[in-house]
C-alpha positions, -999 to +999 in steps of 0.1 A: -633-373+420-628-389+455-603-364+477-582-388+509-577-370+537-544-387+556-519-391+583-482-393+581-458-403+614-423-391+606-399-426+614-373-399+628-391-375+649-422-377+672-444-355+644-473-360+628-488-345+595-524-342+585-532-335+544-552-344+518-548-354+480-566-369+453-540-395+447-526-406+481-497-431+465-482-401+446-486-375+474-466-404+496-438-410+477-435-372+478-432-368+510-410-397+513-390-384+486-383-349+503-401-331+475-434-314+499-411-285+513-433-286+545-426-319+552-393-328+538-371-325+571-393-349+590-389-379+562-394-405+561-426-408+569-453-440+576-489-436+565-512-439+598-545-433+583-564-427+554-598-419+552-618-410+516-645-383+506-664-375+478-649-342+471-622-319+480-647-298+505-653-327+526-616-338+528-606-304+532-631-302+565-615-333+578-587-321+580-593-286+595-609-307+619-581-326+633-560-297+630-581-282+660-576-288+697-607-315+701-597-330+666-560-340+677-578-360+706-597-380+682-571-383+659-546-394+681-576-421+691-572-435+658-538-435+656-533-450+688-511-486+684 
């Protein structure tokens, strides 16, 4: 099963949010739809990046990894308009 690890920019506020899921269409309309409770204040949201692995593990690395100091830089790289 391929995992997507992605990143949302809230429309309203200057804040970002890194996750994963194995179906990145229905975990979007989720958070757009004020139904992740971590997330729901900040909607709506615009999808930045996505990026897909070959499992969970992988996905689940990526995103630790841009969680960390020296992961924000990069991901704010890619982001960047």
């Amino acid at each position: 099963m391929k995992y997507y690890v992605y990143i949302l920019k809230s429309k309203l506020k200057n804040w970002y949010y890194v996750g994963i899921s194995s179906d990145i269409n229905s975990r979007f309309k989720a958070h757009n739809g004020k139904k992740v409770k971590s997330t729901k204040s900040y909607a709506p949201f615009d999808l930045l990046l996505t990026e897909e692995f070959k499992d969970r593990m992988s996905a689940r690395r990526r995103e630790k990894y841009y969680k960390t100091g020296f992961g924000k830089k990069v991901k704010d790289l890619k982001i960047k308009p």
